[in-house]
DOTOR-792196 format. One record per atom (N, C-alpha, C): residue number from 1; residue in three letters; atom name; x, y, z. Coordinates in nm, 2 decimals. Atoms other than C-alpha are relative to their C-alpha. Layout:
N
[NUM, ALA, CA, [X, Y, Z]] ...
REM end
This chain:
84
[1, UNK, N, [-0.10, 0.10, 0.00]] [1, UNK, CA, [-1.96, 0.96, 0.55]] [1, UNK, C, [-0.01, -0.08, -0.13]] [2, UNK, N, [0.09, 0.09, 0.07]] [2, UNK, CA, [-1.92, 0.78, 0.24]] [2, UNK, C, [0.14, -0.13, 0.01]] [3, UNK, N, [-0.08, 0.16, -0.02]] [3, UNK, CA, [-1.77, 0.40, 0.21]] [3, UNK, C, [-0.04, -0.08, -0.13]] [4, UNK, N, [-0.01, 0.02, 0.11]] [4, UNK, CA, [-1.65, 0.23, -0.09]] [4, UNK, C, [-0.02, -0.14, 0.00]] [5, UNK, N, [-0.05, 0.15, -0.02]] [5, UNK, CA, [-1.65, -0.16, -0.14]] [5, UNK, C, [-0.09, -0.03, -0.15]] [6, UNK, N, [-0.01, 0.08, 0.13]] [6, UNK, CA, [-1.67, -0.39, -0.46]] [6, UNK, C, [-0.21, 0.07, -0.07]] [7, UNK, N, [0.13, 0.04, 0.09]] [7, UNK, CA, [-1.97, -0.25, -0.71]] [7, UNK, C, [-0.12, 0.10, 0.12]] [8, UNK, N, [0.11, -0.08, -0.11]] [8, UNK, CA, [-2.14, -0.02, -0.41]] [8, UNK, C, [0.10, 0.09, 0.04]] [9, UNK, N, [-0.04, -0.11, -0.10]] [9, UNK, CA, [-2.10, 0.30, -0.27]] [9, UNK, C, [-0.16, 0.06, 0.04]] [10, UNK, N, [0.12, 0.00, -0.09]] [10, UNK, CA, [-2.30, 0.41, 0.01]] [10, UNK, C, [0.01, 0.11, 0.05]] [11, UNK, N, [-0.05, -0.11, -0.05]] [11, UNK, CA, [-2.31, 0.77, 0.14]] [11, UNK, C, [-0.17, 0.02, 0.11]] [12, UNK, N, [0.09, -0.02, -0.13]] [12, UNK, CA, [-2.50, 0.78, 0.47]] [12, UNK, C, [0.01, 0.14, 0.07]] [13, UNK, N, [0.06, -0.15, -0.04]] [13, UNK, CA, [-2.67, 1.13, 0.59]] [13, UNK, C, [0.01, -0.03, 0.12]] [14, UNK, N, [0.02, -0.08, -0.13]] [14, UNK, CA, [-2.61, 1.24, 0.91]] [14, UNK, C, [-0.08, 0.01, 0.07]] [15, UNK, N, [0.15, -0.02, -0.10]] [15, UNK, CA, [-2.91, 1.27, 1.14]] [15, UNK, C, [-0.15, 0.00, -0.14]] [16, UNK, N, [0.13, -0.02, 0.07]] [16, UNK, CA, [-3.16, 1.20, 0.85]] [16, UNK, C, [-0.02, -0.13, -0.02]] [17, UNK, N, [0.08, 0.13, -0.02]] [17, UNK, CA, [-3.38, 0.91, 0.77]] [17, UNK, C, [0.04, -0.05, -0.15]] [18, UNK, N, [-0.06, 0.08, 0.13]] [18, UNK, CA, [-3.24, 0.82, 0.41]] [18, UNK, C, [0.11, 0.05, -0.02]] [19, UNK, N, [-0.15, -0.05, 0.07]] [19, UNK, CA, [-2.93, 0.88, 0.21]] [19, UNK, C, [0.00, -0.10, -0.13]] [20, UNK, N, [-0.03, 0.03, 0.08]] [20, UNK, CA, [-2.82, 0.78, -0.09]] [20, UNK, C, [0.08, -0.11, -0.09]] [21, UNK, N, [-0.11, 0.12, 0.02]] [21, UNK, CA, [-2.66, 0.47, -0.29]] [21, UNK, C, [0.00, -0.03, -0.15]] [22, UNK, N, [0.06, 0.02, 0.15]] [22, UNK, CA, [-2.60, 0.41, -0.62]] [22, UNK, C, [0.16, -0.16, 0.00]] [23, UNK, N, [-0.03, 0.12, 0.02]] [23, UNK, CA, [-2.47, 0.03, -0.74]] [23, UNK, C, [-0.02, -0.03, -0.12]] [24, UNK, N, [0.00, 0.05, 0.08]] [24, UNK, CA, [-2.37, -0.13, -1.02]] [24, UNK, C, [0.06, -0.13, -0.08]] [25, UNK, N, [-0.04, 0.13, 0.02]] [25, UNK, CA, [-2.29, -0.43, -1.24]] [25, UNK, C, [0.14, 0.03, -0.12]] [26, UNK, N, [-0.12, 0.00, 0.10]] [26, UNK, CA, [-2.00, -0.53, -1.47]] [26, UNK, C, [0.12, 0.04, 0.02]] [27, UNK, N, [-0.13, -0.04, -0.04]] [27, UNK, CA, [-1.64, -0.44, -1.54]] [27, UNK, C, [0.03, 0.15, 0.01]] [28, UNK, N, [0.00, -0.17, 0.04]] [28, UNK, CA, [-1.66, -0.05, -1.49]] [28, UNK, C, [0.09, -0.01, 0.17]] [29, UNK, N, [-0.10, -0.08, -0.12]] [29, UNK, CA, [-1.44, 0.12, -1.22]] [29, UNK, C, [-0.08, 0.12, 0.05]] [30, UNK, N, [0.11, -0.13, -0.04]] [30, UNK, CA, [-1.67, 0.43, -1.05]] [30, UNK, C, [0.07, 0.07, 0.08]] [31, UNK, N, [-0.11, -0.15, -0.05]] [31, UNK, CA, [-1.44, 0.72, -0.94]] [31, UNK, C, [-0.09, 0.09, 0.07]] [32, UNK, N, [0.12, -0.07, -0.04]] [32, UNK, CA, [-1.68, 0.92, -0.67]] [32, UNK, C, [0.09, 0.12, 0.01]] [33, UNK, N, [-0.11, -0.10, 0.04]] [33, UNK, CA, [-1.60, 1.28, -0.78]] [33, UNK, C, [-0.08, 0.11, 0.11]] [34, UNK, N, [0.09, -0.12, -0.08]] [34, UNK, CA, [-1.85, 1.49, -0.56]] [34, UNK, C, [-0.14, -0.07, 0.08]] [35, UNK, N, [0.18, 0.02, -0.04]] [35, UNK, CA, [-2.19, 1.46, -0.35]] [35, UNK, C, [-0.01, 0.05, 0.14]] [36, UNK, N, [0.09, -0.02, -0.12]] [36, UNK, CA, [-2.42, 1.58, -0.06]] [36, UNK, C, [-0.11, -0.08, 0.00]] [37, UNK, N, [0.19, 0.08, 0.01]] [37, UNK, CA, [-2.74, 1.50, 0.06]] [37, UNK, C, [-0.11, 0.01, -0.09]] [38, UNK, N, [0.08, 0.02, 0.11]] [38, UNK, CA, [-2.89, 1.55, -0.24]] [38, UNK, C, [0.05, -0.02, -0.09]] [39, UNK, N, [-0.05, 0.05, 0.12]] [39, UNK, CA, [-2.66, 1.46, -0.50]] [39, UNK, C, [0.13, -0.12, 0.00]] [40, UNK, N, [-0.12, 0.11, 0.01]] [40, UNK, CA, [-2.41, 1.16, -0.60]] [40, UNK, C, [0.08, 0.06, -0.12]] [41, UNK, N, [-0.05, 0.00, 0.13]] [41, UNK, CA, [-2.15, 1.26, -0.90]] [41, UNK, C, [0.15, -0.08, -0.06]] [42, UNK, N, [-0.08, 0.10, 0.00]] [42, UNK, CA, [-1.92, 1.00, -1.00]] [42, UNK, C, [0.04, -0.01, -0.17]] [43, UNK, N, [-0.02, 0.00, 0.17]] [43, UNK, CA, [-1.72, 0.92, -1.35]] [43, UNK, C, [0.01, -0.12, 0.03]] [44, UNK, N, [0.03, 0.10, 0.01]] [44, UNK, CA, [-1.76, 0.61, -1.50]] [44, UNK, C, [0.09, -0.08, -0.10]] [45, UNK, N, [-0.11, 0.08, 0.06]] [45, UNK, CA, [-1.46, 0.38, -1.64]] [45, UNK, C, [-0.05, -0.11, -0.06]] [46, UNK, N, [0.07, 0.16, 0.03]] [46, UNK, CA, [-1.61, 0.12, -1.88]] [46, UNK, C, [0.12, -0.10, -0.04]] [47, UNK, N, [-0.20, 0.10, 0.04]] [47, UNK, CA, [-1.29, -0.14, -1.86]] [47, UNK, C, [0.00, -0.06, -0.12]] [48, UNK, N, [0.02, 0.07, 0.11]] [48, UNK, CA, [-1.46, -0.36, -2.16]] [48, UNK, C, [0.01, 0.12, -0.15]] [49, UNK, N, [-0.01, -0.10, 0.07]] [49, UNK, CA, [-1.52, -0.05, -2.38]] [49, UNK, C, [0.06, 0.13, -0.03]] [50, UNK, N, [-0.08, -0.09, -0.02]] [50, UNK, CA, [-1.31, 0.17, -2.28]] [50, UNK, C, [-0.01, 0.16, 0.02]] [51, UNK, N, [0.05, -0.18, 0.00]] [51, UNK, CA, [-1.52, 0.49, -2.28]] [51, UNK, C, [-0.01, 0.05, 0.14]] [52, UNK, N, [-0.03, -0.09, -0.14]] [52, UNK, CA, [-1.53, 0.73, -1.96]] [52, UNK, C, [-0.08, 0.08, -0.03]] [53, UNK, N, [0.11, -0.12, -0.02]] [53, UNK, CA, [-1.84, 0.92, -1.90]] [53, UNK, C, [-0.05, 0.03, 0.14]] [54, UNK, N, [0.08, -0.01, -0.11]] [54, UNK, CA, [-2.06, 1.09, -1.61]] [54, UNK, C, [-0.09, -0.03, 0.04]] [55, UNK, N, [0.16, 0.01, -0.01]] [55, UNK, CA, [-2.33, 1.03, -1.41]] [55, UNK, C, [0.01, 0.07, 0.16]] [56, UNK, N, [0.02, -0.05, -0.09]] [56, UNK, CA, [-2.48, 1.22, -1.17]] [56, UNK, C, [-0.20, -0.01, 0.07]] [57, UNK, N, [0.09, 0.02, -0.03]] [57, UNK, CA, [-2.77, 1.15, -0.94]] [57, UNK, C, [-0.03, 0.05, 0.06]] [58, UNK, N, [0.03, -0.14, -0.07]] [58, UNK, CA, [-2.98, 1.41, -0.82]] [58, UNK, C, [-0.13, -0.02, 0.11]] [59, UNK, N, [0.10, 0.01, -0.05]] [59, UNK, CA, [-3.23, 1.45, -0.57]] [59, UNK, C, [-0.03, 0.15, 0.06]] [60, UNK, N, [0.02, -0.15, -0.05]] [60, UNK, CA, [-3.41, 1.80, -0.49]] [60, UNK, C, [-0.05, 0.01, 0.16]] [61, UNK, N, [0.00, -0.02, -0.15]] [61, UNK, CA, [-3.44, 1.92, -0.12]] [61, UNK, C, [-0.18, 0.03, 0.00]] [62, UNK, N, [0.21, 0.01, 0.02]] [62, UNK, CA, [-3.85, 1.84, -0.06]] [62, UNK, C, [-0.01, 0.15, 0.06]] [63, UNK, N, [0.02, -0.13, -0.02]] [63, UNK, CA, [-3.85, 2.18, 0.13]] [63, UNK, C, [-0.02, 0.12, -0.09]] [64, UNK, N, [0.06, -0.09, 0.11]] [64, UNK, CA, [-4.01, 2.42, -0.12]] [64, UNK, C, [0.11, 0.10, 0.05]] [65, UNK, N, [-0.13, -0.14, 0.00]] [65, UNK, CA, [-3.80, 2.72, 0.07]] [65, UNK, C, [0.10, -0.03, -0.04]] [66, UNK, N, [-0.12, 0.02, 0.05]] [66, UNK, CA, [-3.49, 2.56, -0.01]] [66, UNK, C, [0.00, -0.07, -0.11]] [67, UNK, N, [-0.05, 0.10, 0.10]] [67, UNK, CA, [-3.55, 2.43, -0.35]] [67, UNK, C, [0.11, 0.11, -0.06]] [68, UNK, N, [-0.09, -0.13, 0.17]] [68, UNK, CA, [-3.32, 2.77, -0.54]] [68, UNK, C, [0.14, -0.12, 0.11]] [69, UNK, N, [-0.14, 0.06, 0.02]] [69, UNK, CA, [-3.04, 2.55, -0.37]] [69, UNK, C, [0.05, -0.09, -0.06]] [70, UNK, N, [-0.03, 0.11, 0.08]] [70, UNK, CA, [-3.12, 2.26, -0.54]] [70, UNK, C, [0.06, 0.02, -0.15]] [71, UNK, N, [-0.09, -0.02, 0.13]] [71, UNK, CA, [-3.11, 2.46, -0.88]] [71, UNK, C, [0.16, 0.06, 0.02]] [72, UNK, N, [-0.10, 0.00, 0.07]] [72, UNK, CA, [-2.83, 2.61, -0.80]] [72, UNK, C, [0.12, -0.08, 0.04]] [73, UNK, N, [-0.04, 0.13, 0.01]] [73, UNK, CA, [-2.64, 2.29, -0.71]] [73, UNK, C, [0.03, -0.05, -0.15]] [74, UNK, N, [-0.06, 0.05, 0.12]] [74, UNK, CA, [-2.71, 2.18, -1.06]] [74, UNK, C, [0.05, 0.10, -0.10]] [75, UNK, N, [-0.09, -0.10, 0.08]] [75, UNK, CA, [-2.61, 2.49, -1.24]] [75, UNK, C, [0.20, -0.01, 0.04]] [76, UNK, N, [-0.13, 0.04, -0.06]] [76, UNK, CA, [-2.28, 2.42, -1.00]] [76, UNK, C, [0.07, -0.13, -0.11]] [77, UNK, N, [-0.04, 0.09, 0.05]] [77, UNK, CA, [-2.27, 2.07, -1.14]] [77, UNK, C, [0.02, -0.01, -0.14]] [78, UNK, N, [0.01, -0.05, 0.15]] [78, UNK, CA, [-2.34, 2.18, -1.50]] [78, UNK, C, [0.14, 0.03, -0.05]] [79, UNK, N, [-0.13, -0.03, 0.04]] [79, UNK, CA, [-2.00, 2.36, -1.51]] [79, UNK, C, [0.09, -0.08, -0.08]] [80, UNK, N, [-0.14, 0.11, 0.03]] [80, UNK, CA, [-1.77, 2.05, -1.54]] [80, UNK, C, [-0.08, -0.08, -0.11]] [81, UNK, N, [0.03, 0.08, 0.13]] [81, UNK, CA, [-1.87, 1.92, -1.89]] [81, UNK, C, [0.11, -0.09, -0.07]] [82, UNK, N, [-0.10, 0.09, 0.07]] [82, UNK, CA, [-1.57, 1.72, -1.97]] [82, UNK, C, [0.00, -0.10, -0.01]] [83, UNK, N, [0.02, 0.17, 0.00]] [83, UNK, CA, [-1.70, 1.42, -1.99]] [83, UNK, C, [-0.18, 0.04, -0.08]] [84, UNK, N, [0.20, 0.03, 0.05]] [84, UNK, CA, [-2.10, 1.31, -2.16]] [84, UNK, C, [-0.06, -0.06, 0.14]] 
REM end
């Protein structure tokens, strides 16, 4: 589930003991474009400078058997380069 409010977004996991939040300061706008339980991917509207970039924050699945999902997650996320 995730939930938006001024300068925070907060995307709370399901039956698990953390999740993920990413927060920030200033006049930017944060557009959330994608995420699971291991990743946030959001574009980034700087209102004062006007530039538009990504950011994506990743976290790998601690389970050694399932880390190939983690790579291929970011090979997924890799694709969409239209932005820095």
């Amino acid at each position: 589930m995730a939930s938006s409010k001024q300068n925070i977004t907060d995307l709370t996991v399901v039956g698990s003991k953390g999740g993920l939040f990413i927060g920030w300061k200033g006049n930017s706008l944060v557009q959330l474009k994608n995420y699971s339980s291991y990743h946030i991917d959001v574009e980034v509207h700087d209102n004062d400078s006007g530039e538009v970039w990504r950011f994506t924050g990743f976290y790998g699945n601690p389970d050694e058997r399932k880390r190939h999902q983690s790579w291929e997650l970011l090979q997924q996320l890799g694709h969409d380069q239209r932005l820095p």
